[in-house]
VOGU-3710 file (C-alpha; in Angstrom, 3 decimals, decimal comma):
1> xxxxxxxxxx> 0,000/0,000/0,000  2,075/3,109/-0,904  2,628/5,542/1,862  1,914/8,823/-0,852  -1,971/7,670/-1,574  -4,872/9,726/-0,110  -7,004/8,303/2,087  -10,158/8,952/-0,271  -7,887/7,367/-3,031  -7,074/4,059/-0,749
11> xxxxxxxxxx> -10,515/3,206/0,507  -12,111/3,899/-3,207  -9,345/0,661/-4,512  -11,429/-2,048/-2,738  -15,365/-3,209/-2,200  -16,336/-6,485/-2,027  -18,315/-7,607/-4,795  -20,450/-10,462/-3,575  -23,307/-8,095/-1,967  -22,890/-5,537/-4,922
21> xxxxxxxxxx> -25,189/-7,608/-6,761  -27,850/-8,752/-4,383  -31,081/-6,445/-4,210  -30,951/-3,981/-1,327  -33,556/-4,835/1,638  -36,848/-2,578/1,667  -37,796/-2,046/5,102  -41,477/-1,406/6,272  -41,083/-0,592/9,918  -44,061/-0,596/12,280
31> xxxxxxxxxx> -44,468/-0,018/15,567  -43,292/-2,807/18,114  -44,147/-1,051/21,465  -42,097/1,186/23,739  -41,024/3,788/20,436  -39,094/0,862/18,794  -40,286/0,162/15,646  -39,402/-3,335/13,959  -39,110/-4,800/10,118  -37,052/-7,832/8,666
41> xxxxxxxxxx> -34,928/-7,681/5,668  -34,263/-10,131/3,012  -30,938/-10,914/2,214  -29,203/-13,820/0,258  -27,942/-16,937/2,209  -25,175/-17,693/0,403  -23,886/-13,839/-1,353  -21,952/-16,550/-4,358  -25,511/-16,726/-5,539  -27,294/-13,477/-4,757
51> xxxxxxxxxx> -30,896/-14,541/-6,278  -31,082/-17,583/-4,906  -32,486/-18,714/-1,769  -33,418/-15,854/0,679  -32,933/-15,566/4,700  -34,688/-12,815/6,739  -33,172/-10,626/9,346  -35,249/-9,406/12,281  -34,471/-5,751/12,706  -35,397/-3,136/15,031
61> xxxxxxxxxx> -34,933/1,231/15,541  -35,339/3,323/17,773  -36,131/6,283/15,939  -34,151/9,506/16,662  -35,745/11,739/19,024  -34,916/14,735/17,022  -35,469/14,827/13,511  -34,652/18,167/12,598  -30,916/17,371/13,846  -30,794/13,866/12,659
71> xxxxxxxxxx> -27,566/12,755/11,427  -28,509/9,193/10,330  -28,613/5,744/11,729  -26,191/4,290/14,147  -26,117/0,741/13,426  -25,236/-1,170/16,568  -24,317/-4,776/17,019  -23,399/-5,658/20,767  -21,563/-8,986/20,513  -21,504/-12,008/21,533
81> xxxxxxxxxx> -21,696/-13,333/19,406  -24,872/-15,604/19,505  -27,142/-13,426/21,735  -30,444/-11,058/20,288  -29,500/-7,615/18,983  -33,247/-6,852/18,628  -33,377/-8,161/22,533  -30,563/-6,366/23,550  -31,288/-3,031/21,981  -34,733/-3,249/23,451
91> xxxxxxxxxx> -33,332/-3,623/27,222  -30,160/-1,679/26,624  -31,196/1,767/24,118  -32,057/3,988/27,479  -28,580/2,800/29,534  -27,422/6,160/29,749  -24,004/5,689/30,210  -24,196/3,664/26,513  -26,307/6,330/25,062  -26,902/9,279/26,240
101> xxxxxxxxxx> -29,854/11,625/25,155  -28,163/13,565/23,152  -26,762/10,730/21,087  -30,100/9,412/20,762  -31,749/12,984/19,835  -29,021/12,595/16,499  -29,586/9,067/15,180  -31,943/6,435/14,727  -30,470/3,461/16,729  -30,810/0,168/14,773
111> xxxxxxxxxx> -29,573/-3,408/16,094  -30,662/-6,200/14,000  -30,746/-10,500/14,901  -27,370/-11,690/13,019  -27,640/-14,579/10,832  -27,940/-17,947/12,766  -29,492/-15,686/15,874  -32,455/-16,220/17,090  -35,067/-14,591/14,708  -33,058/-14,987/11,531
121> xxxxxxxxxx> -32,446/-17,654/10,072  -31,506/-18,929/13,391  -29,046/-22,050/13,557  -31,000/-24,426/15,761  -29,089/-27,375/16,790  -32,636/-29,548/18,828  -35,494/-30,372/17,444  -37,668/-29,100/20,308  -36,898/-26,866/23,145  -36,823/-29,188/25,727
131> xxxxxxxxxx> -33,902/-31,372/24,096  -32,490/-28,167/24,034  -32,408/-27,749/27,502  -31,763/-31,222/28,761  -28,485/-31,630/26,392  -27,145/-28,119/27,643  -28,223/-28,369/30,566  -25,970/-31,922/30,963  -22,905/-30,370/29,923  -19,587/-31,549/32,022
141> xxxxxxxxxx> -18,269/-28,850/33,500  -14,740/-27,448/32,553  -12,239/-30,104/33,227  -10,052/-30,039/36,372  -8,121/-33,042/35,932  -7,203/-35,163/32,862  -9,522/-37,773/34,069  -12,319/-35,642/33,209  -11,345/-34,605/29,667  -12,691/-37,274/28,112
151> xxxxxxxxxx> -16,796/-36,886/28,972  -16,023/-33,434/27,844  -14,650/-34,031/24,634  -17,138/-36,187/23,723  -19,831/-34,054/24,885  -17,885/-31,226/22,841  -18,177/-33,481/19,295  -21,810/-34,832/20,134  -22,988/-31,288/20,227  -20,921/-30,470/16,999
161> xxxxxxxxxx> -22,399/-33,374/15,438  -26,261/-32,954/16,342  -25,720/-29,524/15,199  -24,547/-30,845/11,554  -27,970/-33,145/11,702  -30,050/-30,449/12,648  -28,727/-26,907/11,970  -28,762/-27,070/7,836  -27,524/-24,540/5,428  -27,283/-21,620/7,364
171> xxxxxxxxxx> -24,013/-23,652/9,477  -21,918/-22,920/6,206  -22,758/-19,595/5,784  -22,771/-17,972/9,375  -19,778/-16,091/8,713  -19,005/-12,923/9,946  -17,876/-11,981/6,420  -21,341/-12,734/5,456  -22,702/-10,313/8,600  -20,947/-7,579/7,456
181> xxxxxxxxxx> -22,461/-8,250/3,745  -25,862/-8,067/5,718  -24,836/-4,630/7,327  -24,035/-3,446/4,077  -27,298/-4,269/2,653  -28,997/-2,767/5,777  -26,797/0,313/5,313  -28,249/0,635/1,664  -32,113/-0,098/3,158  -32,220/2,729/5,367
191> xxxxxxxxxx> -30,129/5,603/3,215  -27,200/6,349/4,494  -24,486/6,901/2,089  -21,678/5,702/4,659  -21,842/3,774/7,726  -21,933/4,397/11,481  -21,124/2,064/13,760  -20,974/0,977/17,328  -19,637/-2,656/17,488  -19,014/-4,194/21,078
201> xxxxxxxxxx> -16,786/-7,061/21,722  -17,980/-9,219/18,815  -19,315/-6,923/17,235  -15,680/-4,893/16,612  -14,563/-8,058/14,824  -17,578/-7,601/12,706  -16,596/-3,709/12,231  -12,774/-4,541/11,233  -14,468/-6,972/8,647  -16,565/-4,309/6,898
211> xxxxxxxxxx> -14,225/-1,307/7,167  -11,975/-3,769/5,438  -14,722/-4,854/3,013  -15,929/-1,519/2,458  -13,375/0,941/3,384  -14,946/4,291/1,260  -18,499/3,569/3,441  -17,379/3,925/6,391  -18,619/7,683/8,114  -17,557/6,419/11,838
221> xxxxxxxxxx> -16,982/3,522/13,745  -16,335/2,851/17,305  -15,027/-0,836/18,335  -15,525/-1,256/22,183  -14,275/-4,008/23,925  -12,062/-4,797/21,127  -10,286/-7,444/19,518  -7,134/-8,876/18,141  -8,826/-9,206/14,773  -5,903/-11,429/13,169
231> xxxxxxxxxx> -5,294/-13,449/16,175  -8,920/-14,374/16,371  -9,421/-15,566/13,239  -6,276/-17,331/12,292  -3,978/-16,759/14,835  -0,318/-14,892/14,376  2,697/-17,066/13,339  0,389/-20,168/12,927  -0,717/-20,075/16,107  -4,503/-21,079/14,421
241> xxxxxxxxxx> -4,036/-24,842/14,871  -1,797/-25,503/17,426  -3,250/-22,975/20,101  -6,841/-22,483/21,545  -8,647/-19,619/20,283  -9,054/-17,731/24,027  -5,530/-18,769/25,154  -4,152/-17,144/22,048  -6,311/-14,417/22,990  -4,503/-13,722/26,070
251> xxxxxxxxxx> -8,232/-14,084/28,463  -6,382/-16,033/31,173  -4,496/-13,203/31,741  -6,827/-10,506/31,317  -9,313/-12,583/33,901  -6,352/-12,672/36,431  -5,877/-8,790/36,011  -9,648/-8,445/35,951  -9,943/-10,212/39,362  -7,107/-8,681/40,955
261> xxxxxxxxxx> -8,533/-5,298/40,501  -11,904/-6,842/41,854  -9,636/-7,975/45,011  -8,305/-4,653/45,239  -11,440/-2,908/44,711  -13,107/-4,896/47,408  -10,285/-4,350/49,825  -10,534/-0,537/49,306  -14,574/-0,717/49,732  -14,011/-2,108/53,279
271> xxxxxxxxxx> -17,016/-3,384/55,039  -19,028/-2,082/51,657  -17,651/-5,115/50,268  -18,185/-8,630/52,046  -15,126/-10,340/50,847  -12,975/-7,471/51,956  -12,240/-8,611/55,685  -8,362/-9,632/56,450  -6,675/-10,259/53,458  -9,019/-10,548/50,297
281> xxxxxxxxxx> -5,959/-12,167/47,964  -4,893/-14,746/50,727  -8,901/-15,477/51,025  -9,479/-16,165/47,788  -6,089/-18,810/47,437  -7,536/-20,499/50,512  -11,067/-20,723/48,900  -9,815/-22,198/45,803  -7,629/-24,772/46,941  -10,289/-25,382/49,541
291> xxxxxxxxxx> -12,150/-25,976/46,518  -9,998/-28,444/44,675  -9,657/-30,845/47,582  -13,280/-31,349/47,485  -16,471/-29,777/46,406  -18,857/-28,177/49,695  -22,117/-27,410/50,262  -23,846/-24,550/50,504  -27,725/-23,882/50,552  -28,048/-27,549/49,430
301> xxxxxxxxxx> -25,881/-26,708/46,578  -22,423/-28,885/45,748  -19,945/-26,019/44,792  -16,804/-27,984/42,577  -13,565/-26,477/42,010  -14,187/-25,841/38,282  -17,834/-23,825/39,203  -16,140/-22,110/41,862  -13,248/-20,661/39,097  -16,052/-20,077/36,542
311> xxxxxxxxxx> -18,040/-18,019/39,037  -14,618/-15,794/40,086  -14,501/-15,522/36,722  -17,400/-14,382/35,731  -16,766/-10,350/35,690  -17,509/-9,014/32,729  -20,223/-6,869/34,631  -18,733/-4,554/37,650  -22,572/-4,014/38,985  -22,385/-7,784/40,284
321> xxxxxxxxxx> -19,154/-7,378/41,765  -20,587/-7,262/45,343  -22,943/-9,932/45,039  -19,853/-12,059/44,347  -17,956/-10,650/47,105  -21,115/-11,687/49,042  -21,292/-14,892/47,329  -17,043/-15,953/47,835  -17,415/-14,862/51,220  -20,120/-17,268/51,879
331> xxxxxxxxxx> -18,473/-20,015/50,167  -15,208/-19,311/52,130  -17,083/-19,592/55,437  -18,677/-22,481/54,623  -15,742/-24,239/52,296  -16,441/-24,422/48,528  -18,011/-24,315/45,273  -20,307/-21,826/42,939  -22,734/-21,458/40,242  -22,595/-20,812/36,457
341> xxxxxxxxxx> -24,156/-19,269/33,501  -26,331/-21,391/31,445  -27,590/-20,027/27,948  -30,504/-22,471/27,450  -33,719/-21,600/26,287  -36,710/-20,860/28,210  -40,138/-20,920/27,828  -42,065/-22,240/24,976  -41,221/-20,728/21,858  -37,301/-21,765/20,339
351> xxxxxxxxxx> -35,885/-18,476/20,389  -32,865/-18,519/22,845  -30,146/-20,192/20,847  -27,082/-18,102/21,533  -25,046/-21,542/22,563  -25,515/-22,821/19,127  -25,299/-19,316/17,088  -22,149/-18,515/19,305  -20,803/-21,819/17,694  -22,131/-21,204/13,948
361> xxxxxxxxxx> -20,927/-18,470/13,892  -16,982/-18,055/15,952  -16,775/-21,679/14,648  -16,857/-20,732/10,918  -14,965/-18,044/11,518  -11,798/-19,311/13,052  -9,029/-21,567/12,693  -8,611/-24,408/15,761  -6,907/-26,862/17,037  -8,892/-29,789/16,267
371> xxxxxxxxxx> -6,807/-32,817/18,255  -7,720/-33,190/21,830  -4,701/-33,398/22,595  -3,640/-29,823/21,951  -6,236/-28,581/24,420  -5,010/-31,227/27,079  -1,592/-30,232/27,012  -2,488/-26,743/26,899  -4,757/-26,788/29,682  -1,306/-27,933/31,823
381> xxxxxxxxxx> 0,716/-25,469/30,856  -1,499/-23,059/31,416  -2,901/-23,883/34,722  1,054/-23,277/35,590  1,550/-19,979/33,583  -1,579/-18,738/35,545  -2,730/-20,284/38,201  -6,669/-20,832/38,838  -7,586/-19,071/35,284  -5,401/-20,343/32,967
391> xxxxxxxxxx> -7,346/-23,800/31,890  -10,786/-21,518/31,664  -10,199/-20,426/27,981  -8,614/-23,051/26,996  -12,012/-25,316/26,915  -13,904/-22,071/25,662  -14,253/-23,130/22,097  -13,441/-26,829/22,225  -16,439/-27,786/20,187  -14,890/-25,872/17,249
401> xxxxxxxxxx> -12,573/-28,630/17,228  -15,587/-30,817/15,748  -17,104/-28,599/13,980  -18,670/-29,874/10,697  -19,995/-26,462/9,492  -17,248/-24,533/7,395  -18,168/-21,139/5,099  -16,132/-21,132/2,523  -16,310/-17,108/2,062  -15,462/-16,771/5,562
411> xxxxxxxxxx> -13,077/-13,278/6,335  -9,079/-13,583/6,759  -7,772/-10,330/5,953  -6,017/-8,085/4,977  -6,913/-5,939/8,225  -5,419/-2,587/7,090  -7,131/-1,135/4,557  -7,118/2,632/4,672  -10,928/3,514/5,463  -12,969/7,023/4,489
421> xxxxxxxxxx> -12,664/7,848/8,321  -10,274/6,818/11,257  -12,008/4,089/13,869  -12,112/5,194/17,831  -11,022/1,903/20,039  -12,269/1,789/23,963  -11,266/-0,106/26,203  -11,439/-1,273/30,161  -7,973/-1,334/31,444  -9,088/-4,552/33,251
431> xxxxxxxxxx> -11,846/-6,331/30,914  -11,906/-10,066/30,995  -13,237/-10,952/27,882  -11,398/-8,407/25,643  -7,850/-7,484/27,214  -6,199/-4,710/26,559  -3,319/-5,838/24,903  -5,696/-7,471/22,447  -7,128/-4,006/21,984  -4,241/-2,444/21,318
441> xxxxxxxxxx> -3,370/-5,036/18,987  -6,276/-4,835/16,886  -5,883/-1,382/16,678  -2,509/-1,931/15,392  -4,075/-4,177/12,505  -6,160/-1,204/11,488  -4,835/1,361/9,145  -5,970/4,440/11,144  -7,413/3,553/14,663  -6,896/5,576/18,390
451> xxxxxxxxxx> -6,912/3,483/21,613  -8,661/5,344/24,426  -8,849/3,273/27,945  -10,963/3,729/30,207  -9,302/3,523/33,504  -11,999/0,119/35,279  -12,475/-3,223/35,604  -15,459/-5,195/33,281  -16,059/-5,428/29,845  -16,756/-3,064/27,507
461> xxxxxxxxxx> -18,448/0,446/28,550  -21,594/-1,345/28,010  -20,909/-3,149/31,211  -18,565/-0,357/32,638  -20,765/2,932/33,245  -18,113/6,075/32,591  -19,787/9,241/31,447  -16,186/10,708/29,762  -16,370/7,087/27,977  -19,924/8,100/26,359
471> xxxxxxxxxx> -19,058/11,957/25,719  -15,828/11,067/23,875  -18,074/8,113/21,612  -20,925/10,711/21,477  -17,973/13,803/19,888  -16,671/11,261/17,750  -19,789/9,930/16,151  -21,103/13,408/15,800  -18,204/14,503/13,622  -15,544/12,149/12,584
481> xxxxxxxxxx> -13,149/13,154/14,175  -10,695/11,194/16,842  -10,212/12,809/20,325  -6,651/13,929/21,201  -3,843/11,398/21,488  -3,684/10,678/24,866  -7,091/10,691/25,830  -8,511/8,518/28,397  -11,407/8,005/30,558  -12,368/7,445/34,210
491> xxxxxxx> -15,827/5,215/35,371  -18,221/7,109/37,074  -18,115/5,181/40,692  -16,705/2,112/42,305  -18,982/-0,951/42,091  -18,843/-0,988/45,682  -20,006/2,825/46,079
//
């Protein structure tokens, strides 16, 4: 790419083709209750053959609440991925600390169900909801010890493999590549002549796949949470097949940070926080080897060694950081284990099926290790590297491994294309799904990207409330432009205030 070319010049030498010739979406919104208004779009399942076979995408706005000073739309797809952005937007459009009134006096707000999720298209691995439930709700927890890696894996490939019975076409052609030929197709359907963007955790490696699909649309972006876009997807220095996708990712060490800071936090909170008598840090390395000795009860409840990591892990939100000081606290007294975070469905309709969608979709999309083995060994090493954490993303993604969906048009760079417009990167200092470094090194991908952190601990600034965080998003989406080097932002209390 030479060094001399304009920007306008660079982002005008590249557009994918493949959604250049399907039809663009019409939308005919109605009301849905609460000021949303809903619609679904038509768009091509497989973009090689535009007029073929359509899928539709449920999609939903929240009109701007000043039309005189409307900008445009701010398309917003808030990760995962595998969970409802028509859900999510619906419970999360009025947090004010992810957008503020006067951001939503400017745009229309617009989230939409990705492909495989939920209401489009949806990848649906059961053929009734109550298989659903009983097969996820039997799955072996994260293995300890190598004597329980075996129920696991096969639990790992049985899942893979009912999903290839049951899922159908849509399994090889979940890509994100394909998500961002969606958003492009939206983008056309409601306008705008360029995009804007808010992408959290997932949804910034969908954003670095369109700016680098469509560099001369792009009006603003904003990746939150963000990723290491190469390392995710194939992994640097052919990492792809000989290292898990999370360990690669560097998560053991962001949780470790992540749960330090909720140690120190806790410690500084005093009697605000219920873990924070004597010494927090020595409590918790009493708790866990407590733990893997042998699981305890508490309220009738067996707490293991692997639910007790997976609940100290489980920090992406700061607002339930004292109900797990509460909750370790408890299980100190008493001596052991804790509970985790089931995605199953509920209820009687077959919507909730973010497990499988996660799996379509980050499944298709990246290269893994596919012998056990690999995971096994890398489970040791990393349990000694980082101590408590370090086997928890390894076992993230092991049904990858047996994956039998594969899209074929799936993304794999180049990540540097010079866009119409530079891309704003935030970031928790401690976030322990995206860390930092990972940030950073996305942004280093990019051709034209500015870090700002945001000085607390949880994921994203969906999770972690700072006003500066939302003010500096708000600026740049308004105009275009990046906020000074050096920038940075505080949160707006302690969980513990």
């Amino acid at each position: 790419m030479p060094v001399s070319a304009s920007a306008e010049d660079v982002a005008d030498s590249y557009i994918d083709r493949l959604s250049e010739a399907a039809e663009t979406p019409a939308l005919r919104w109605s009301d849905c209750q609460d000021g949303f208004q809903c619609a679904s779009a038509k768009v091509p399942l497989d973009y090689n053959q535009p007029h073929q076979d359509q899928i539709e995408l449920a999609v939903i706005k929240l009109p701007a609440a000043d039309p005189s000073r409307r900008i445009g739309t701010l398309f917003v797809n808030f990760g995962g991925p595998g969970p409802s952005g028509v859900d999510r937007l619906r419970e999360r459009a009025r947090w004010p600390w992810l957008f503020s009134d006067e951001l939503r006096s400017r745009f229309d707000v617009v989230s939409w169900d990705s492909r495989a999720v939920a209401r489009s298209a949806a990848a649906r691995c059961f053929p009734t909801v109550d298989e659903q439930t009983a097969f996820l709700g039997a799955s072996p927890q994260m293995p300890t010890t190598p004597g329980e890696e075996a129920p696991f894996y096969d639990w790992s490939k049985e899942f893979a493999d009912r999903c290839g019975r049951h899922a159908g076409p849509i399994l090889n052609h979940a890509s994100t590549a394909n998500t961002a030929r969606d958003l492009e197709l939206l983008r056309r359907a409601v306008g705008d002549p360029k995009l804007t963007y808010h992408g959290i955790s997932y949804g910034t490696q969908l954003g670095a796949i369109y700016a680098n699909m469509y560099p001369s649309r792009v009006r603003a972006m904003v990746f939150d949470g963000s990723m290491d876009f190469e390392g995710n997807v194939n992994g640097h220095n052919g990492q792809g097949t000989t290292v898990p996708l999370d360990t690669r990712q560097g998560v053991a060490d962001a949780i470790a940070a992540t749960f330090d800071a909720f140690l120190r936090q806790c410690s500084a909170a005093g009697p605000r926080c219920a873990f924070s008598s004597g010494d927090p840090r020595v409590k918790w390395t009493v708790l866990a080897e407590r733990a893997r000795l042998a699981p305890i009860r508490l309220d009738d409840q067996t707490w293991t060694y692997a639910s007790v990591l997976d609940t100290a892990a489980s920090l992406a939100q700061p607002s339930t950081f004292p109900d797990l000081a509460v909750l370790l606290q408890r299980l100190f007294d008493a001596g052991t284990t804790v509970r985790g975070l089931l995605p199953v469905a509920r209820g009687e309709s077959y919507l909730g099926n973010r497990t499988e969608a996660y799996h379509a979709i980050q499944c298709a999309d990246s290269v893994v290790p596919t012998d056990a083995e690999v995971y096994s060994r890398a489970a040791i090493a990393e349990d000694l590297r980082v101590p408590h954490f370090g086997r928890i993303p390894v076992f993230g993604n092991t049904t990858c491994a047996f994956w039998r969906g594969h899209d074929a048009d799936r993304y794999t760079g180049p990540w540097n294309r010079r866009t119409a417009a530079p891309i704003l990167v935030l970031n928790s200092r401690f976030d322990p799904a995206t860390p930092l470094a990972g940030a950073f090194a996305g942004a280093a991908q990019l051709a034209d990207a500015r870090v700002v952190v945001i000085e607390g601990a949880g994921h994203s600034s969906m999770y972690v409330p700072s006003t500066c965080a939302e003010r500096t998003k708000r600026e740049y989406l308004f105009t275009g432009e990046l906020p000074p080097d050096g920038t940075g932002c505080a949160v707006d209390k302690s969980p513990f205030d």
